[in-house]
C-alpha positions in Angstrom: -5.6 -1.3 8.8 -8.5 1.2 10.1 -7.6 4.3 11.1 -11.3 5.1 12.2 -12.3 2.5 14.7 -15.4 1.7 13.6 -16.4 3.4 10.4 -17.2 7.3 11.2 -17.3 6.1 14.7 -13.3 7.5 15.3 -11.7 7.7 18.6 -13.2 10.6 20.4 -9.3 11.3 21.4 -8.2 11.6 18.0 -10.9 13.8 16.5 -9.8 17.7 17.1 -11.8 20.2 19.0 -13.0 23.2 16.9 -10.1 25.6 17.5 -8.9 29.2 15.8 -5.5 30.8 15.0 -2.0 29.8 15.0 -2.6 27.1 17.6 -5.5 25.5 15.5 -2.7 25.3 12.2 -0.2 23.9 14.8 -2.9 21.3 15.9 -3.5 20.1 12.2 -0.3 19.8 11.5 0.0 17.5 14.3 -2.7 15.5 14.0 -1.5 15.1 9.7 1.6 13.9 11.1 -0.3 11.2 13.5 -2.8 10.1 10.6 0.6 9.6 8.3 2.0 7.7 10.8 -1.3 5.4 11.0 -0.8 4.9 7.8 3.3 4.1 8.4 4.3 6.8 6.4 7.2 9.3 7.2 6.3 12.6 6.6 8.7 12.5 3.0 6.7 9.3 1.0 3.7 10.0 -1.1 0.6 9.7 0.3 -2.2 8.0 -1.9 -6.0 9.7 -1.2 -7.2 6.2 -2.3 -5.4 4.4 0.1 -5.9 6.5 3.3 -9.9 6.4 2.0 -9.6 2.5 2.4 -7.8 3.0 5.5 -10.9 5.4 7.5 -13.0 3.5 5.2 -14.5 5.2 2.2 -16.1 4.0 -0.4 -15.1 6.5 -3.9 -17.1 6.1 -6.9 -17.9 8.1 -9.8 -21.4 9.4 -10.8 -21.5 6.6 -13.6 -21.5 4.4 -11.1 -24.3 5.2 -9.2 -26.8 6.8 -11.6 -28.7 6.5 -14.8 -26.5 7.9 -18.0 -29.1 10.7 -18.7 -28.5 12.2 -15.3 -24.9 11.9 -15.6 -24.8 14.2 -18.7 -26.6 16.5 -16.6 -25.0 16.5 -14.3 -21.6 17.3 -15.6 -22.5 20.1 -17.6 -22.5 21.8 -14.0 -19.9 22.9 -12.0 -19.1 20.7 -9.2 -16.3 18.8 -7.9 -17.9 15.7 -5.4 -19.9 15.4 -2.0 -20.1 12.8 0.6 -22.8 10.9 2.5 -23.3 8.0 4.1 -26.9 5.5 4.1 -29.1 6.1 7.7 -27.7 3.5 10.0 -24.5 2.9 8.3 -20.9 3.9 9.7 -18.8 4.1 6.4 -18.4 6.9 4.0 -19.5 6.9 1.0 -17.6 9.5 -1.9 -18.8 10.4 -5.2 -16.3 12.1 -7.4 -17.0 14.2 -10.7 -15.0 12.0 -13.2 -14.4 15.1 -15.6 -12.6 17.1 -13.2 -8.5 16.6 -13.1 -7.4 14.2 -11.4 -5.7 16.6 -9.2 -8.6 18.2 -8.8 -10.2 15.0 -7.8 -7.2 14.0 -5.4 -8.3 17.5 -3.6 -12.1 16.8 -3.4 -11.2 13.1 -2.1 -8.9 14.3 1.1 -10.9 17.3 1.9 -14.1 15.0 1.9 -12.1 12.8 4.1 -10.8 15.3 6.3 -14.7 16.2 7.7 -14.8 12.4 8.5 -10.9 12.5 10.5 -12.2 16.0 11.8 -15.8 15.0 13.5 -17.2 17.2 11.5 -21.2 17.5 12.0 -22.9 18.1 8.7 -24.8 21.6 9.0 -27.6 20.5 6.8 -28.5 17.5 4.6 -30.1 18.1 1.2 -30.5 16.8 -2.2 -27.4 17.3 -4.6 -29.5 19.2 -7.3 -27.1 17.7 -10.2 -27.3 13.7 -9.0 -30.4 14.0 -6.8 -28.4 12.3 -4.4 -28.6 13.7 -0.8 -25.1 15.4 0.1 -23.9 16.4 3.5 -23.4 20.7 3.4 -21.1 22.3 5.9 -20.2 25.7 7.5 -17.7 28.1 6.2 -15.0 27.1 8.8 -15.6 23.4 8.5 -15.0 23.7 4.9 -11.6 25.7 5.6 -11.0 23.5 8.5 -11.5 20.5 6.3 -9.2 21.7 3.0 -6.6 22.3 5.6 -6.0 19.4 6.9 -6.4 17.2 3.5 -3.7 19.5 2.5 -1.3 19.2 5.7 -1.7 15.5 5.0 -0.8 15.4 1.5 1.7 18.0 1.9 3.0 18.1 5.0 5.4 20.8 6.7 8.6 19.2 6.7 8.4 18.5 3.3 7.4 21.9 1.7 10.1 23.3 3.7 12.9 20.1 1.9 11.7 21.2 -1.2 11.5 24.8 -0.8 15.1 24.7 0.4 15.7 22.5 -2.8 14.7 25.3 -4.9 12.0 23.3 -6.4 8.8 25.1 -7.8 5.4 24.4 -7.2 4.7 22.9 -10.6 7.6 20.3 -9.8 6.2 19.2 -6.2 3.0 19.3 -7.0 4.0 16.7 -10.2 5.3 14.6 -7.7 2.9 14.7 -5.4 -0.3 14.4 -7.1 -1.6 17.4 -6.5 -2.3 20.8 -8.2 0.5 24.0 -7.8 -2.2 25.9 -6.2 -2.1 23.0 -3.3 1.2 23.6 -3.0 1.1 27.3 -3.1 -1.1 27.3 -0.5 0.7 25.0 2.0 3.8 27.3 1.3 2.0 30.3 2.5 0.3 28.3 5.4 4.0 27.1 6.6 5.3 30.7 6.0 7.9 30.1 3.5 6.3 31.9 1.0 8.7 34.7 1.1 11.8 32.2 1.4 10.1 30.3 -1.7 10.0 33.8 -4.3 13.3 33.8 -3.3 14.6 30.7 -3.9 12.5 30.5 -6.9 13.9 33.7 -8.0 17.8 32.9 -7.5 17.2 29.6 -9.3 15.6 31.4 -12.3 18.6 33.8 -12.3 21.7 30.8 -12.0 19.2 29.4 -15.2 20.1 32.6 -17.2 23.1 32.6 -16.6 23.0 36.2 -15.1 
C-alpha cells in the first residue's frame, strides 16, 4: 500500500496549501488523521515511522551504509540528526539517519523528513551535507516548523494526548509507549492545549502518590 501515488508525485488534493494560525494546526490535524487512516490505523494504535516510510516510499539508511568508514567517524563527531534527498530523475525518497543519535531521536528525524514529502514541500536550496558530502535538501524556517508538526500530529495524534492526559499519564510514560521522546509529547500537549489540564492532572496524581 502507497500512500503517495507515485513516489513524491502525491495527489495534488492531498498535499496541504501553505497556511498560518489556528486554522493551519486544525488542517494538520486533519490531514494526520487521513494519512493514519491510509495506513488503517485508528487514531489510538501505534504508529511505526518505518512502516509509514515504506508506505509514501522511503528508503532509510544509516551513514554506514552509504559511505566510506573514514567519513563516517567524521561525520559523527558533528552534530546532526539526518537529511533527505532523492537521485535527479527519481520519484522516491531517499533518508539517511545518524545511527548514534536515540532512537527516539531518530523516530523524530524520520517523520519530520517524511512530513516535507506528505507536505509538498519545495526544497529552498540543495547543497552538499558538509559531514557525508552528500547533497541534502535545506528548507525554510516555516517548512521546518510546518514539517515537525505534522510528523508529530501523526505520531501523536489529538485524541490520544487528550485519553492519556485524562488518564493521568505523564509524558515519560506516553512517550515509552509511543516511541518517542517526552519532549514530543510535551510539545503536542501544549499544541492541543491541555497543557494546563496536564500540570494538573500530573500534579493531583503526584499528590494521591504521597499519600497527602
Amino acid at each position: 500500500m502507497k500512500i503517495f501515488e507515485s513516489g513524491m508525485g502525491m495527489s495534488r488534493s492531498l498535499i496541504l496549501p501553505q497556511a498560518r494560525g489556528y486554522q493551519d494546526q486544525w488542517r494538520l490535524e486533519q490531514y494526520a488523521g487521513a494519512i493514519r487512516e491510509r495506513l488503517r490505523l485508528t487514531q489510538f494504535d501505534i504508529l511505526d515511522p518505518w512502516k509509514l516510510a515504506d508506505a509514501i516510499p522511503a528508503h532509510i539508511f544509516y551513514l554506514e551504509d552509504v559511505v566510506p568508514p573514514e567519513l563516517v567517524l567524521k561525520a559523527y563527531q558533528a552534530n546532526w540528526d539526518g537529511f533527505a534527498f532523492q537521485f535527479p530523475r527519481e520519484s522516491i525518497l531517499m533518508v539517511i539517519l545518524n545511527s548514534a543519535k536515540p532512537i527516539t531521536r531518530q523516530s523524530a528525524t524520520l517523520m519530520e523528513e517524511l512530513s516535507h514529502g506528505l507536505l509538498g514541500h519545495v526544497p529552498s536550496r540543495l547543497q552538499e551535507d558538509p559531514h557525508t558530502g552528500l547533497l541534502r535538501r535545506d528548507y525554510n524556517k516555516d517548512q521546518e516548523r510546518e514539517a515537525y508538526g505534522l510528523g508529530a500530529t501523526i505520531l501523536l495524534p489529538k485524541e490520544l494526548i487528550e485519553r492519556e492526559v485524562n488518564r493521568g499519564l505523564g509524558a515519560g510514560e506516553i512517550a515509552s509507549e509511543r516511541g518517542c521522546s517526552a519532549a514530543l509529547v510535551e510539545y503536542r500537549i501544549k499544541k492541543c492545549h491541555l497543557w494546563r489540564q496536564y500540570t494538573h492532572c500530573q500534579h493531583q496524581t503526584r499528590n494521591t502518590e504521597s499519600g497527602s
